[in-house]
N, C-alpha and C positions, 0 to 999 in steps of 0.2 A: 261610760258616761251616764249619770244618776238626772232625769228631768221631773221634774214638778210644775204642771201649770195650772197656776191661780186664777179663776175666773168662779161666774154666778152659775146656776143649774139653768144657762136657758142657751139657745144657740144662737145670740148674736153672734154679727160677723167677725165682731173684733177678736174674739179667743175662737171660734168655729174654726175661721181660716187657719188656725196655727193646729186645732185638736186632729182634725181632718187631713194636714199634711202630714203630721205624724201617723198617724192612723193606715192612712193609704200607704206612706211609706216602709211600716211595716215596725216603727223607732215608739220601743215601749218608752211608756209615761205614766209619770203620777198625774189622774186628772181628778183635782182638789179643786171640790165645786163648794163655793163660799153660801155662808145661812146668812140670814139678815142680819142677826148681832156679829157675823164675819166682817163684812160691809159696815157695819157701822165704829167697830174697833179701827180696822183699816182706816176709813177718814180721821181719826180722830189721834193715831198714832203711826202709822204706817203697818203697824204689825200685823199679820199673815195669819192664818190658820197652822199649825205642826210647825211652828217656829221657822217662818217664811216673813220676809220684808219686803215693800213695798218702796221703791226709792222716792218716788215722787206722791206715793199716798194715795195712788190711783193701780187698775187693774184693765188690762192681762197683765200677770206678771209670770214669766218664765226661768224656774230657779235650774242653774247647770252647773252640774255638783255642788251646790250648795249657793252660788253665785248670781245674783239678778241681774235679768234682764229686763226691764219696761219698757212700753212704748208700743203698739200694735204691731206697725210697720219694721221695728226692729226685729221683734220676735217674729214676726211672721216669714223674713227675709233669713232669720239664722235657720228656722225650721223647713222651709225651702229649697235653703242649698243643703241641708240634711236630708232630704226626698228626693231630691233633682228634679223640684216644682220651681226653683228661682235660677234663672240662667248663671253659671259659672264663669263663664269663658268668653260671652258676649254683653259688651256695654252697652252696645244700646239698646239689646231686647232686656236687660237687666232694668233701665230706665224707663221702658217702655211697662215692665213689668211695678216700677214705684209709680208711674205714673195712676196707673188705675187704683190702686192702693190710695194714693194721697187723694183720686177723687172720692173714693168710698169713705175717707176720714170728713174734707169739706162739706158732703151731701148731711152727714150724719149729725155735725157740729152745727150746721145749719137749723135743722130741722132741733133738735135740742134749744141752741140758744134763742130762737127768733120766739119757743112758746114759752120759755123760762120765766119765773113770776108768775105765769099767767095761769089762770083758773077759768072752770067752766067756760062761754060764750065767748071768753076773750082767747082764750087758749083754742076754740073750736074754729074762731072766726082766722088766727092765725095760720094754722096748720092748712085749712081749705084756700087763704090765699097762697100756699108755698104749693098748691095743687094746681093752681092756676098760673104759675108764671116759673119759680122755682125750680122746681123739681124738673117740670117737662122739658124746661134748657137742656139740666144737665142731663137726664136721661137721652136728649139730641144729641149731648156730646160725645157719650157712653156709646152710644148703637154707631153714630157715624166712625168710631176709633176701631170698633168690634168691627165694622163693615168692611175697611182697609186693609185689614185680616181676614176675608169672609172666606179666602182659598181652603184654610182650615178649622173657620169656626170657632177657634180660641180667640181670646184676646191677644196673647204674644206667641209668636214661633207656631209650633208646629203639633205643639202639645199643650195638655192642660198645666196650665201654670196657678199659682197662691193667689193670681187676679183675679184668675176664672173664681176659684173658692171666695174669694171675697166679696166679687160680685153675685156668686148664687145665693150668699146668706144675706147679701143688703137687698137685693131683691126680692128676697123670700121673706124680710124684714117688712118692707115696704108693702105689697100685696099681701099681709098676713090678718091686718083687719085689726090689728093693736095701737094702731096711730090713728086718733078719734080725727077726722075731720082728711085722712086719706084714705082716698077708697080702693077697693083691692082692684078696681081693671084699669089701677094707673098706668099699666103698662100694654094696655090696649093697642096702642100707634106703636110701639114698638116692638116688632116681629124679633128682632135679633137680638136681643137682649131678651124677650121669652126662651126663647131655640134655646141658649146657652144656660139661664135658669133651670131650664127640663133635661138640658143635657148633661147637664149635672147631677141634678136631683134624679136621675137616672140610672146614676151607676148603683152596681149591685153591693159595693160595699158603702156606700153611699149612704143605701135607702134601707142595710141591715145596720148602721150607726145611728141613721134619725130614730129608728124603731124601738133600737134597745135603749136610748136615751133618753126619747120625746113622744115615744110611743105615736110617731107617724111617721 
C-alpha cells in the first residue's frame, strides 16, 4: 500500500494527528508538505502537488494507492485502525474516540469563523471574547470527558488513541502564542487536559518528530 499525505509545513492537528499515527505506527508515507503557490493552485482547482487531487479543494488530503481520501476525521480514522490508535472491535469506544475528533473540528471552525473578515482590533476584540466564554465551556467539556477516563489518563480505553493526538496538537495550537488575542495559560484551570498535552509531547518518538520537523 503506496500513502501520500497532503498537508502545509506546520503541525496543525488536522494533518499532525494522521502524520503522528503513521509515524508511531511504524506505516511509511509520502509526507508532501504544500508551498504557498501549493495552497493557492489547490483552491483554485483542486489540484495537488506530484499530480495528487483534492475532492472538495481543501486539505489533509490522504492519497491510497493513488486514491483520495478528505476530510480530517476520515483520514485520521483510516490511519488509526492502520496503527491500532482507533478501536476496531468496540463501538462505543470507536464513538467515544469521533467524539473528541468532532470536538477538536467545532472548537477550531469556531475560532476561524467568528474572526473571519475581521482585521486588526475587531479581529483582537473577537478572539479575546472567545477567551472569555467560548473556549473555556469547551475546554470544561474536554477535561470533564478526559476525567471519566482519569483510571487511564487517555481520552478512550486503555491506551493512547488519534484523540489523544488530536488533542495534543489543538492544545499545543491553542497555547502556542499564534492566536493574537488567546493567551498561552488558557489552559491554566485545567490540570487534565495539561497532563495529557505533556503526556504526549512526552513521548520519545514524539519529541524526536517535533525536532526533526519543527526544530522543537
Amino acid at each position: 500500500m503506496t500513502l501520500r499525505l497532503f498537508y502545509g509545513d506546520f503541525p496543525f492537528w488536522r494533518a499532525e494527528t494522521c502524520r503522528l499515527a503513521l509515524h508511531l505506527g511504524g506505516i511509511e508515507f509520502e509526507d508532501i508538505r504544500m508551498k504557498p503557490e501549493d495552497w493557492q493552485r489547490m483552491k483554485a482547482t483542486g489540484e495537488l502537488p506530484e499530480g495528487g487531487y483534492a475532492p472538495f479543494w481543501q486539505v489533509p488530503v490522504l492519497e491510497v494507492d493513488g486514491k483520495p481520501i478528505a476530510q480530517t476525521a476520515g483520514i485520521a480514522r483510516f490511519c488509526g485502525k492502520l496503527t491500532g490508535l482507533y478501536p476496531r472491535d468496540n463501538d462505543f469506544l470507536a464513538a467515544k474516540v469521533d467524539e473528541v475528533l468532532d470536538a477538536a473540528t467545532a472548537i477550531t471552525n469556531e475560532i476561524f469563523y467568528d474572526s473571519r473578515g475581521k482585521e486588526g482590533d475587531d479581529k483582537l476584540r473577537a478572539r479575546q471574547a472567545l477567551t472569555q466564554d467560548y473556549l473555556p465551556k469547551w475546554l470544561g467539556f474536554l477535561e470533564r470527558v478526559l476525567n471519566e477516563n482519569a483510571e487511564s489518563g487517555w481520552f478512550v480505553g486503555k491506551s493512547m488513541s488519534i484523540a489523544d493526538l488530536a488533542m495534543w496538537r489543538l492544545l499545543g495550537w491553542l497555547t502556542s502564542g499564534v492566536l493574537d488575542g488567546v493567551p498561552t495559560n488558557i489552559l491554566e484551570n485545567f490540570t487534565g487536559l495539561q497532563q495529557l498535552h505533556n503526556r504526549v509531547d512526552s513521548l520519545p518518538k514524539v519529541g524526536k518528530w517535533m525536532e526533526r520537523h519543527y526544530g522543537k
